[in-house]
VMD Tcl script that draws the C-alpha trace (Angstrom):
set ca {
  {0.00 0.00 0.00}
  {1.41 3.39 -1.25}
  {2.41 6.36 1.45}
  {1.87 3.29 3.77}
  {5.39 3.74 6.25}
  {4.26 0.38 7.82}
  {8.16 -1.16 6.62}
  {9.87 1.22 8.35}
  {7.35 2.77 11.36}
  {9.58 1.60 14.24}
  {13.10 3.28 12.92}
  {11.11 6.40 11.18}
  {12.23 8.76 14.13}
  {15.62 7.53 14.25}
  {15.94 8.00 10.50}
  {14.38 11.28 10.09}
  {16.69 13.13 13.21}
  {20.22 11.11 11.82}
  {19.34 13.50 8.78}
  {17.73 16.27 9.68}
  {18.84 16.42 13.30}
  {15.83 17.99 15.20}
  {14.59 20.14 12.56}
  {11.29 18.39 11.74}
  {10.61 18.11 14.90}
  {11.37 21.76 15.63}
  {9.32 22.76 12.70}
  {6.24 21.09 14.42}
  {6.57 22.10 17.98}
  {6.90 26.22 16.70}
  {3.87 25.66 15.62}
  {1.85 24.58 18.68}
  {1.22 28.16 20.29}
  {-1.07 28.65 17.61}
  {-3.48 26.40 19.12}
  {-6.64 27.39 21.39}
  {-7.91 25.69 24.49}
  {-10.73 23.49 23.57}
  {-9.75 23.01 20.06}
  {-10.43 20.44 17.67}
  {-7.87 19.48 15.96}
  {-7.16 16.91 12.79}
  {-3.79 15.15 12.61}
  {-2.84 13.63 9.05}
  {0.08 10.95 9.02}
  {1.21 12.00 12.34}
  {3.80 9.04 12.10}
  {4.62 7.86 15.69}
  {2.85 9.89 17.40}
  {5.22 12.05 19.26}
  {3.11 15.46 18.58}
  {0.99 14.32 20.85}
  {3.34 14.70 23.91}
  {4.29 17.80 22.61}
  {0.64 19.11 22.24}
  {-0.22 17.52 25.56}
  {2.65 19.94 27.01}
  {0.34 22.64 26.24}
  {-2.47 21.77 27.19}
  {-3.26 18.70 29.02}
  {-6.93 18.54 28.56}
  {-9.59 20.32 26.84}
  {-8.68 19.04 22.94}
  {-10.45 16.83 21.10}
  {-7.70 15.41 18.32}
  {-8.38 12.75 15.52}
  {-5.35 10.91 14.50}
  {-5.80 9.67 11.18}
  {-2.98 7.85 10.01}
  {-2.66 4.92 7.11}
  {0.24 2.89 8.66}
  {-1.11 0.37 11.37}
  {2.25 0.27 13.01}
  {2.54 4.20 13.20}
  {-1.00 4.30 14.93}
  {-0.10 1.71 17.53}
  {3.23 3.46 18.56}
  {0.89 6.86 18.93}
  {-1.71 5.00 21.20}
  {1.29 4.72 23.73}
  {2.19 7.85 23.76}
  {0.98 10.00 27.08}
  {-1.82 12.70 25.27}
  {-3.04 12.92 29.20}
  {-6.52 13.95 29.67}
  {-7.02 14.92 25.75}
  {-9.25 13.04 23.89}
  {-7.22 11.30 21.04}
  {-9.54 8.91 18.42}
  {-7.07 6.83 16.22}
  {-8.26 6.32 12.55}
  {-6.11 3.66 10.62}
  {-7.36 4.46 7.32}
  {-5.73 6.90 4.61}
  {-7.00 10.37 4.94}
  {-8.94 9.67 1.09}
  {-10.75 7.09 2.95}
  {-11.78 8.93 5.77}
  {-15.06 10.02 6.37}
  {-16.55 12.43 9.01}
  {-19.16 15.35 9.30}
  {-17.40 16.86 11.72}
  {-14.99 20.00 11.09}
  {-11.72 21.23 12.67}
  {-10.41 24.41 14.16}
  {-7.69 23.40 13.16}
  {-5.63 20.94 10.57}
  {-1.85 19.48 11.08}
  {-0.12 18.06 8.09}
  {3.15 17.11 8.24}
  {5.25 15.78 5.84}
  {2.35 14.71 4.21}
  {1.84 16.12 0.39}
  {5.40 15.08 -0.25}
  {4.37 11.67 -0.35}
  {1.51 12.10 -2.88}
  {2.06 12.86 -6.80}
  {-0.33 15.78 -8.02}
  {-3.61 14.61 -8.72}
  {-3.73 12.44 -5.35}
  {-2.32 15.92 -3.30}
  {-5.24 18.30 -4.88}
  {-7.92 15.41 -4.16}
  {-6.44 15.61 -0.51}
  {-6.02 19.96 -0.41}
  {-9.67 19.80 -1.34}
  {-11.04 17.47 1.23}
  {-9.35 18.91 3.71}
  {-10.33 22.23 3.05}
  {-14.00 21.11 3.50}
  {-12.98 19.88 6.73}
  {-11.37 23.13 8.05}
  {-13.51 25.48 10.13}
  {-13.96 28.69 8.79}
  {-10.90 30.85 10.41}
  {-9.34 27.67 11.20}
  {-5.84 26.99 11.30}
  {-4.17 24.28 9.21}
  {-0.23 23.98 10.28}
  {1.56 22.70 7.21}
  {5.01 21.22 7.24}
  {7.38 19.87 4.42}
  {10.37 20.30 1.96}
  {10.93 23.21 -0.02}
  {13.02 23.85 -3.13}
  {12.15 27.56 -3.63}
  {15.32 28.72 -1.27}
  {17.86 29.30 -4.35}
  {20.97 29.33 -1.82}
  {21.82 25.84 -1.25}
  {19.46 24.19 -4.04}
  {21.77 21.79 -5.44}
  {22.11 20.08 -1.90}
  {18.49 20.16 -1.27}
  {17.64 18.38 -4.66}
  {20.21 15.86 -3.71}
  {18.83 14.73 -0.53}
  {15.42 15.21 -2.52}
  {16.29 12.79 -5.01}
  {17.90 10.35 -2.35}
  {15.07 10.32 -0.61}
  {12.75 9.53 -2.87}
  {14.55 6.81 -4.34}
  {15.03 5.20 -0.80}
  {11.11 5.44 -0.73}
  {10.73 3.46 -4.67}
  {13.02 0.62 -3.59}
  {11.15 -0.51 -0.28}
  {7.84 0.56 -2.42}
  {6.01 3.24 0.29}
  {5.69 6.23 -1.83}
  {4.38 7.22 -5.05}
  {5.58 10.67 -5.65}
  {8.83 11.43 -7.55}
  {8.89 14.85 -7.34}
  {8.12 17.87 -4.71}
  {4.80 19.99 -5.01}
  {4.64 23.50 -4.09}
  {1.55 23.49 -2.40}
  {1.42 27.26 -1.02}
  {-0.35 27.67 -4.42}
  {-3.50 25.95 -3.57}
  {-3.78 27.93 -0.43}
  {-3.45 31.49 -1.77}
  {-6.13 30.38 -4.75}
  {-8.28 29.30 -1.86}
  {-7.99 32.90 -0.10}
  {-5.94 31.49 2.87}
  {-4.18 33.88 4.76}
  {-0.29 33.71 5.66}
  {-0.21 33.80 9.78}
  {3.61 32.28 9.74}
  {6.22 30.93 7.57}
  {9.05 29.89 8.94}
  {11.99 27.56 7.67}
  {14.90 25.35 8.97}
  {17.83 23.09 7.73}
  {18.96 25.89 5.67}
  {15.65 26.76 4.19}
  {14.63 23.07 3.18}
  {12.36 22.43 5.66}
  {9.32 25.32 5.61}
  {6.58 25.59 8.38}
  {3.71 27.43 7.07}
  {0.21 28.50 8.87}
  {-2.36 29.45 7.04}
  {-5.87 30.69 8.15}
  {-8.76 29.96 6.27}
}
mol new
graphics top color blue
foreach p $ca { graphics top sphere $p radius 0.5 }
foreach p [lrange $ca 0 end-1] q [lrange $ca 1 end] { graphics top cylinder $p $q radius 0.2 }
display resetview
């Protein structure tokens, strides 16, 4: 199953922060003030689960999270993590698959449209759009090529990355989609873009 990190789910974390140190995780964790007490909040491929410490840190009851996540060994390593008094509901199913009536103040993806090829990331924009509250937040995290310091380095580890994913068979995008795009046609706002590992990693929050 495609975008399924299943093969690798118990060495992900060690893997991501032997390349980019603490980056990715930094680039998540700037982004937590942003949230409100009481807050609902969608998760997409939240991986192992670790954000929900970090959120927890923050507040420690109040939010109302679901985890949706398409790797069953991702979601078990998040059901042990310590979310406290939050309500967490764990949804093993991708996030095309899911299906809810409720809507979000706010939206986390991270590192999430880098794993899907164009037509599969604007089905997914859309969707999630419609689940997004009206002034809701949606915290977006991934690569970015725009920096042109530094952009021969970036595609490297780019391409190397994405090859890694085509051998063990867990992604099928080749290439990176700039998906700030979407957003601004969609009248988001800009709140905060920030960026780390020498401008290849950009945290953006946008409000709808």
């Amino acid at each position: 199953m495609l975008n399924n990190y299943d093969k690798i789910a118990s060495h992900y974390d060690t893997l991501s922060r032997l390349v980019f140190s603490k980056s990715q995780v930094n680039a998540q964790i700037n982004q937590l003030k942003y949230i409100r007490e009481n807050s609902s909040i969608l998760i997409v491929g939240g991986g192992t689960g670790w954000i929900l410490e970090e959120i927890a840190k923050i507040f420690s009851s109040g939010l109302k999270i679901v985890y949706v996540e398409i790797s069953a060994k991702m979601v078990t390593l998040s059901k042990a993590r310590n979310y406290l008094e939050n309500t967490v509901e764990f949804i093993n199913l991708g996030i095309e698959n899911f299906k809810t009536n409720q809507t979000f103040d706010v939206v986390l993806t991270p590192f999430l449209f880098d794993n899907f090829v164009r037509s599969r990331a604007e089905q997914v924009f859309i969707k999630l759009n419609l689940l997004l509250k009206e002034k809701g937040l949606w915290f977006l995290v991934d690569f970015s090529l725009n920096a042109e310091r530094g952009k021969w380095w970036k595609w490297l580890i780019l391409k190397s990355m994405y090859l890694f994913f085509k051998v063990i068979n867990i992604v099928d995008a080749t290439n990176l989609i700039d998906m700030k795009s979407y957003f601004l046609a969609a009248k988001y706002q800009i709140i905060e873009e920030r960026f780390y590992y020498g401008n290849f990693i950009k945290a953006s929050i946008f409000k709808k």
